[in-house]
Structure formats: C-alpha cells, structure tokens
C-alpha positions as CSV (number, residue, x, y, z in Angstrom):
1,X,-31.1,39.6,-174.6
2,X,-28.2,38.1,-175.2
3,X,-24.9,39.8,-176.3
4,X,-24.3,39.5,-180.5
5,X,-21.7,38.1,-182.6
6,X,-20.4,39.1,-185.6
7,X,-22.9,38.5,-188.6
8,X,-25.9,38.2,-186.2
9,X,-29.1,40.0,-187.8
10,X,-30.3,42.6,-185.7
11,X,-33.7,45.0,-185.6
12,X,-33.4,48.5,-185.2
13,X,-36.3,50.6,-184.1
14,X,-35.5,53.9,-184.8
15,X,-38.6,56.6,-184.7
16,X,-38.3,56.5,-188.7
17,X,-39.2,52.9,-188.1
18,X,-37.3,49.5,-188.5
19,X,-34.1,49.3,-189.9
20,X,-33.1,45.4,-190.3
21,X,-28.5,45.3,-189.7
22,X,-25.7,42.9,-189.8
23,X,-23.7,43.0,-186.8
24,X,-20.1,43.4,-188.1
25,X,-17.9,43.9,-184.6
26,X,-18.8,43.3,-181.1
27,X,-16.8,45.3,-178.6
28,X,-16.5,45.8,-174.6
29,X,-17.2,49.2,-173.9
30,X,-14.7,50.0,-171.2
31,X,-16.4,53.3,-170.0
32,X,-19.5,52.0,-169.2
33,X,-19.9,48.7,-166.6
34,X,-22.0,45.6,-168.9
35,X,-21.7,48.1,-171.9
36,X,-20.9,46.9,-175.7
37,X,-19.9,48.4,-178.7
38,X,-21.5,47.4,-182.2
39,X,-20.7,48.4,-185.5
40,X,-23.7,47.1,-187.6
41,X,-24.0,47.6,-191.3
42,X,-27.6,48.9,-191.9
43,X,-29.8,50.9,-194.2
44,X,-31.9,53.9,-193.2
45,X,-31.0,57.1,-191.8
46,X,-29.2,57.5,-188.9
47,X,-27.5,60.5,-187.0
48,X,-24.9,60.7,-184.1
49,X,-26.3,60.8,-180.6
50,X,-29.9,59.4,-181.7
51,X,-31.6,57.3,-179.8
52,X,-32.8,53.7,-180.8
53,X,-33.8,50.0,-179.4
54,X,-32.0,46.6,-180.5
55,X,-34.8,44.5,-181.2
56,X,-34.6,40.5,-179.8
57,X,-35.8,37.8,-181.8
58,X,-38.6,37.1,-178.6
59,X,-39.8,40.9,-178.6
60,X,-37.4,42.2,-176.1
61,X,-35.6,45.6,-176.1
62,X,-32.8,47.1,-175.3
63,X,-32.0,51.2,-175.5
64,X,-29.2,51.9,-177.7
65,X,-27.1,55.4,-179.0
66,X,-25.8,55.9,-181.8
67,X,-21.8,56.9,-181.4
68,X,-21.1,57.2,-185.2
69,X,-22.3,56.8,-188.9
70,X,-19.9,56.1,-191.3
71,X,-21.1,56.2,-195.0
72,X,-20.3,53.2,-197.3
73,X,-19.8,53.1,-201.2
74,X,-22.7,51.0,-201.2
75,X,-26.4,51.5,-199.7
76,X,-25.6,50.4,-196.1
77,X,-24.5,52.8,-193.9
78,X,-21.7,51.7,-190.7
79,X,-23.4,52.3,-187.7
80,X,-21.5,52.4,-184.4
81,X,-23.8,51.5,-181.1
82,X,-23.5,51.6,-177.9
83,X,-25.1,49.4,-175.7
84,X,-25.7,47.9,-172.2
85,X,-26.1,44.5,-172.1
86,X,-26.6,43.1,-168.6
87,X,-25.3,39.6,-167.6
88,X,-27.3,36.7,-166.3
C-alpha cells in the first residue's frame, strides 16, 4: 500500500463493516518508525482505541487505531488514524 494524500478515498473495515473516508491530513508519526498519522473524514461509528484495516484499491490491508473522533456539524465524523506504512 502506498502512503495517502490529502483527498485520497479510503475504505475502512471496521467490525460494524465498511465505512468509505476522505483523507484530509497525512502526518509522520514520530513515535512510531514507518508510522503515519490520518485524519479522514468518514461516516459510521467509531470509538478511540478501536481497531480497523485501511483498505487498498487492489484488496490489500493494512491494521490501523483509531487515536481520536472528533464530531462534525455535519454527518461525517473526524477520525484520527494511526498507521504503519512500510517503505519499498
């Protein structure tokens, strides 16, 4: 998989299901060696510490946490991810 930009569509599997997002800010996590930050906007339910998988347009996964959830005036929900992307 490779890393997002901003406005990049992602999936989200969650265990409630799939949850489609808009990538909104991509960020190097400095605690964590290959790791990322996203803040996606999204719709579904989401709770801090959950578990979930980024979903790749060729059927690939990769593990992901959710760090925060930040209600919006509209539908979508701010969701903050963290990630480890490795580099090839």
């Amino acid at each position: 998989m490779q890393r997002p930009k901003v406005d990049d569509q992602l999936t989200l599997l969650t265990d409630t299901g799939k949850a489609e997002a808009l990538c909104a800010e991509v960020l190097d996590d400095p605690a964590v060696e290959d790791g990322i930050i996203l803040k996606v906007l999204a719709r579904g339910s989401f709770e801090r510490g959950q578990q979930c998988w980024i979903e790749d347009e060729d059927g690939s996964k990769i593990g992901a946490t959710v760090k925060g959830v930040e209600p919006k005036q509209t539908i979508d929900t701010e969701v903050t991810l963290s990630a480890v992307i490795p580099s090839e």
